[in-house]
C-alpha positions as CSV (number, residue, x, y, z in Angstrom):
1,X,-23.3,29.3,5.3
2,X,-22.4,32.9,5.6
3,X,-18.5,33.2,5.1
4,X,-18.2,34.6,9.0
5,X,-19.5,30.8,9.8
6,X,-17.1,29.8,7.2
7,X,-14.3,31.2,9.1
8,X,-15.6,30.1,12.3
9,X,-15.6,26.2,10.5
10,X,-12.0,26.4,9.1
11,X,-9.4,26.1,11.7
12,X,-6.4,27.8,11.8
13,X,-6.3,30.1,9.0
14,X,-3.1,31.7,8.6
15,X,-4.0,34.5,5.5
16,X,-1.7,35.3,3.4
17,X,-1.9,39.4,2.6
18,X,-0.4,40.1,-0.1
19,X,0.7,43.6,-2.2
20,X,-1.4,44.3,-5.4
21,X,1.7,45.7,-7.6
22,X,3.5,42.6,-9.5
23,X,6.9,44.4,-8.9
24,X,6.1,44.8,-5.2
25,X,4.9,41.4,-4.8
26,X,7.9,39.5,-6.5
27,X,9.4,39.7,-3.5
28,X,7.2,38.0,-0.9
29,X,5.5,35.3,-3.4
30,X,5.1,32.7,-1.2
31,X,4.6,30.4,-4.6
32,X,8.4,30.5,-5.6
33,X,9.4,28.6,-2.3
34,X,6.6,26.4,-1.8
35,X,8.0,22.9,-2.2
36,X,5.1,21.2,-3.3
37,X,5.3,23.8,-7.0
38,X,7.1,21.1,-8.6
39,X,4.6,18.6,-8.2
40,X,1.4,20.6,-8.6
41,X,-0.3,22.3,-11.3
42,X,1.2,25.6,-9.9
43,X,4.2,24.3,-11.8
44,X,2.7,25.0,-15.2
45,X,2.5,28.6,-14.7
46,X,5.2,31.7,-15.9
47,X,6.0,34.2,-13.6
48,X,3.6,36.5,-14.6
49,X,0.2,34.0,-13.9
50,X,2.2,32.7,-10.9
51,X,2.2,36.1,-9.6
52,X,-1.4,36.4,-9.7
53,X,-2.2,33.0,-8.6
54,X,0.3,34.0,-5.2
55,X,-2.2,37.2,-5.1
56,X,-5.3,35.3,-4.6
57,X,-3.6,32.3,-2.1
58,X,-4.8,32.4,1.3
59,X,-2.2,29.7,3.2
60,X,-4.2,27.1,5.3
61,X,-2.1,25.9,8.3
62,X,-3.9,22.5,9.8
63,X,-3.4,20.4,12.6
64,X,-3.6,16.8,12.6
65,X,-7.1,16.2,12.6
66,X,-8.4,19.8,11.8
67,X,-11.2,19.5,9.1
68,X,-10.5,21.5,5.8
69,X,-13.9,21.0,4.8
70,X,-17.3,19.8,5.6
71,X,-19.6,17.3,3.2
72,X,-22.9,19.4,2.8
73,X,-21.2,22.8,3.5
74,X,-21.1,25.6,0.7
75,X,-18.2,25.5,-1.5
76,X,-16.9,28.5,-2.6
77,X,-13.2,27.2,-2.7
78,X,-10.5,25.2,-3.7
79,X,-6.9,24.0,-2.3
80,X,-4.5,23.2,-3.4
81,X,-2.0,20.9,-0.8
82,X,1.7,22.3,-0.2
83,X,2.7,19.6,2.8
84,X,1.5,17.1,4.8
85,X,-1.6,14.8,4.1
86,X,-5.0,14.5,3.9
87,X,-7.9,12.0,4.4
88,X,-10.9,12.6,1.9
89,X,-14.2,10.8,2.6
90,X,-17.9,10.2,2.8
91,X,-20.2,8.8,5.6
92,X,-22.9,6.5,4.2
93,X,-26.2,6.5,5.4
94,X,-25.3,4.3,8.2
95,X,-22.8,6.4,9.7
96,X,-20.3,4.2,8.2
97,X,-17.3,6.3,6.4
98,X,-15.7,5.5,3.1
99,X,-12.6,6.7,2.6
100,X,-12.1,7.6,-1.0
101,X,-8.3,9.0,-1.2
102,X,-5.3,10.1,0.4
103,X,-4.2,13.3,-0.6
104,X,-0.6,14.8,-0.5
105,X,1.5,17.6,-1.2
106,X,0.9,18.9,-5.0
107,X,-2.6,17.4,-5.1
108,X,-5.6,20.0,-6.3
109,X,-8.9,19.6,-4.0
110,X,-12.8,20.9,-5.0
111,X,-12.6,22.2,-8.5
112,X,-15.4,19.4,-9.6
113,X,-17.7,20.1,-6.5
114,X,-20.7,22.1,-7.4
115,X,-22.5,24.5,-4.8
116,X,-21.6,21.9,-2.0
117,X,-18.9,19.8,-0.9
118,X,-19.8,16.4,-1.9
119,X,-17.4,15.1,0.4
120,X,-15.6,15.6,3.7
121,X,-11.3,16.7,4.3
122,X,-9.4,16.1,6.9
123,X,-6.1,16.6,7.9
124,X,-4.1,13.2,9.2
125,X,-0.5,15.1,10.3
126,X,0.6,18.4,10.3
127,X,-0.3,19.9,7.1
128,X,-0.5,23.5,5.1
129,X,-3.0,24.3,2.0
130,X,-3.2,26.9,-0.4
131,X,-6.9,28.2,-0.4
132,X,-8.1,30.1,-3.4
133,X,-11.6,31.6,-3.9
134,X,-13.6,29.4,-6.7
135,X,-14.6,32.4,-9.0
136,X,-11.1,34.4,-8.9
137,X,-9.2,30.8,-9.6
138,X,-11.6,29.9,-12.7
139,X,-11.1,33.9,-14.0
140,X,-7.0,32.7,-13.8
141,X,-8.0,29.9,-15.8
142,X,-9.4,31.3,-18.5
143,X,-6.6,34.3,-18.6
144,X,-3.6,31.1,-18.6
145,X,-3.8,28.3,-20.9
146,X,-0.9,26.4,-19.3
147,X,-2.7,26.0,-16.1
148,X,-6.0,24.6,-17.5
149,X,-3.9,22.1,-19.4
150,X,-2.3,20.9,-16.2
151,X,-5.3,20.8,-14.5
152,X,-7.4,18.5,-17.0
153,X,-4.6,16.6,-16.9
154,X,-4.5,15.9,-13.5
155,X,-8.4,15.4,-13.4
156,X,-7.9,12.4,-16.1
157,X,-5.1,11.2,-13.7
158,X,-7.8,11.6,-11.1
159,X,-10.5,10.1,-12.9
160,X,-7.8,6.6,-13.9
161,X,-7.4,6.5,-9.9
162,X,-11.1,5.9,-8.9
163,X,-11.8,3.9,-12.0
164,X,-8.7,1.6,-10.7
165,X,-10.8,2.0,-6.6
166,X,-13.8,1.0,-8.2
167,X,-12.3,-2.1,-9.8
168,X,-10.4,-2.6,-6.3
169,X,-13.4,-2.9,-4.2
170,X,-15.6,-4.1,-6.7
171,X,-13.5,-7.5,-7.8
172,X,-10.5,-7.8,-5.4
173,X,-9.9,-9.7,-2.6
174,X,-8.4,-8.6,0.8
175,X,-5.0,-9.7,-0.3
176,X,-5.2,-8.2,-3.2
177,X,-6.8,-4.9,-2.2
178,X,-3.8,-4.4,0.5
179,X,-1.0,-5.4,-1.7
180,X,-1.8,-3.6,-4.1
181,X,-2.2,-0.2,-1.5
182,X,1.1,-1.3,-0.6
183,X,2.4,-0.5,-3.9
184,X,0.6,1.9,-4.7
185,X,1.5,4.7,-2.0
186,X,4.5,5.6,-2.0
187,X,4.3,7.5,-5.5
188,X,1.6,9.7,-3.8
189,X,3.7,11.6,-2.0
190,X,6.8,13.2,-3.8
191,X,7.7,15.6,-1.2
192,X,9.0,12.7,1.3
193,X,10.2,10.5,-1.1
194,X,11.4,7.2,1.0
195,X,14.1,4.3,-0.3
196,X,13.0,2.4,-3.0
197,X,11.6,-0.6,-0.8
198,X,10.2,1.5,1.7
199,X,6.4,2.5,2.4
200,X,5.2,4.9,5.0
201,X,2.0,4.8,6.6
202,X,0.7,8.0,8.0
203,X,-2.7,6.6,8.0
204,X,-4.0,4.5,10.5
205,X,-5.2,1.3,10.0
206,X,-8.8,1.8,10.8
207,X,-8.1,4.1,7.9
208,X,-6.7,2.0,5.4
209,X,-9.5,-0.5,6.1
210,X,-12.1,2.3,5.2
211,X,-10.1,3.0,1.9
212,X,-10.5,-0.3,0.6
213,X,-13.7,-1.4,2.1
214,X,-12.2,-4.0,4.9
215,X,-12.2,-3.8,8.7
216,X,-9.4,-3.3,10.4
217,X,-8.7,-7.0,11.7
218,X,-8.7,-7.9,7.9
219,X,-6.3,-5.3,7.4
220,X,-4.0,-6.5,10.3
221,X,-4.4,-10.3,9.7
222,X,-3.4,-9.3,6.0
223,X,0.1,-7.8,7.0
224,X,0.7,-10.0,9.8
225,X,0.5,-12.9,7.8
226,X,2.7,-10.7,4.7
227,X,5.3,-10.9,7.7
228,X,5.3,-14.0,8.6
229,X,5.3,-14.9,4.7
230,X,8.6,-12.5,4.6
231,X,6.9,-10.6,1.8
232,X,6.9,-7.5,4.2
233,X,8.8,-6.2,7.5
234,X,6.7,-4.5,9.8
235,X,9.6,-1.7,10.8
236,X,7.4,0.4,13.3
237,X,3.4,1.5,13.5
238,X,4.0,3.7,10.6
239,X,6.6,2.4,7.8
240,X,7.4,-0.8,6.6
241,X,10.2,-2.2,4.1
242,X,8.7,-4.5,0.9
243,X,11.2,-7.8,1.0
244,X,9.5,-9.3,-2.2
245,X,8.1,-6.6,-4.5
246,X,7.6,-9.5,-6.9
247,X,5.9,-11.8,-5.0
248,X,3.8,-9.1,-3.8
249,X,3.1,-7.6,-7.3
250,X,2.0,-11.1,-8.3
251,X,-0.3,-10.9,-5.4
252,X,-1.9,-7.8,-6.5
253,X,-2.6,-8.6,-9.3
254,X,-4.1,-12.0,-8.4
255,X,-1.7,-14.3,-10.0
256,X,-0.6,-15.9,-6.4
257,X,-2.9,-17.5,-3.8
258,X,-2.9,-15.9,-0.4
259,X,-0.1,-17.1,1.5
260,X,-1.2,-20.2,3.5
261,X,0.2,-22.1,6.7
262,X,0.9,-18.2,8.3
């Protein structure tokens, strides 16, 4: 794809352009407000890199919805999240999709992909991305030691995570597989942090049932009957409050039957 289709594929580009002087472009680094720095591998970086790594930032403003990227479609970036969320995923053969993460502010997209996405983005709220070109972020790389470091270290935290999906949907059962998504999300997204027995949902639950290979009536009959077993409270569509982390902990991690008589 020619980058004028590119541009016609991405929505809502706002681009970032920015002085080519460090002492001119201290000023207007859109790096040292960015909220998400603490939590992503822009963090790692001194002034100096961080200056170049604002230089070569094109800011990505989404709405909820808007595709970031296209499975199959040339991939000549990578992104890096500075708000909201994202949906990442595949469509098998038979159209089904297969959700395989929720991304959130700090987390690093495309860096492993080769010459194509292997998989599709998509924004699930309001959300804003940093976009760098694949060829000037690799040349930062090599120039800032730091960075690389924080990046293989967030692709072995990457790497744990679908080791622990593959075990999920390989061995668990439904119980298991939602209590332990349950616990599991909140520490995904830093910038919103929530009380300590609170979970938010911005995904739907057609999507959470794609994440961890159920339908959707599994995935409602599963907290409904958390409910009525007082494990969870259902607060509204999109956040609900753990009653008994223990009990649901123990359910994760298979050591309690599924709750029966609900």
């Amino acid at each position: 794809m020619s980058d004028a289709m590119e541009a016609r594929t991405t929505p809502r580009l706002a681009l970032a352009t920015l002085p080519t002087g460090c002492a001119e472009r201290r000023p207007l680094n859109v790096c040292d407000s960015c909220g998400a720095r603490a939590f992503s591998v822009c963090g790692s970086t001194d002034d100096i890199a961080l200056d170049r790594l604002a230089a070569i930032a094109e800011p990505v403003t989404l709405a909820a919805g808007d595709v970031l990227i296209r499975e199959g479609d040339r991939a000549p970036h990578v992104f890096n999240i500075s708000s909201g969320s994202i949906r990442v995923y595949k469509l098998l053969p038979d159209g089904r999709r297969q959700i395989i993460g929720f991304l959130f502010a700090g987390d690093f997209l495309g860096l492993a992909v080769g010459d194509a996405y292997v998989f599709s983005a998509e924004a699930m709220e309001p959300a804003s991305v940093c976009r760098f070109r694949k060829t000037a972020f690799r040349s930062l790389i090599q120039d800032c030691p730091s960075l690389e470091h924080a990046l293989l270290n967030r692709a072995s935290h990457e790497l744990a995570a679908a080791q622990d999906q593959m075990l999920l949907l390989g061995r668990k059962t439904a119980i298991e597989r939602v209590a332990w998504f349950l616990l599991d999300l909140p520490g995904h997204d830093p910038l919103r942090p929530t009380l300590a027995d609170r979970v938010r949902l911005v995904m739907t639950r057609g999507e959470i049932a794609d994440y961890l290979g159920l339908t959707i009536e599994t995935v409602s009959r599963v907290l409904t009957r958390l409910k009525k077993q007082d494990v969870i409270q259902l607060l509204s569509r999109s956040e609900l409050r753990i009653v008994h982390r223990e009990m649901l902990r123990a359910l994760a991690d298979g050591e309690l039957q599924y709750p029966r008589g609900a």
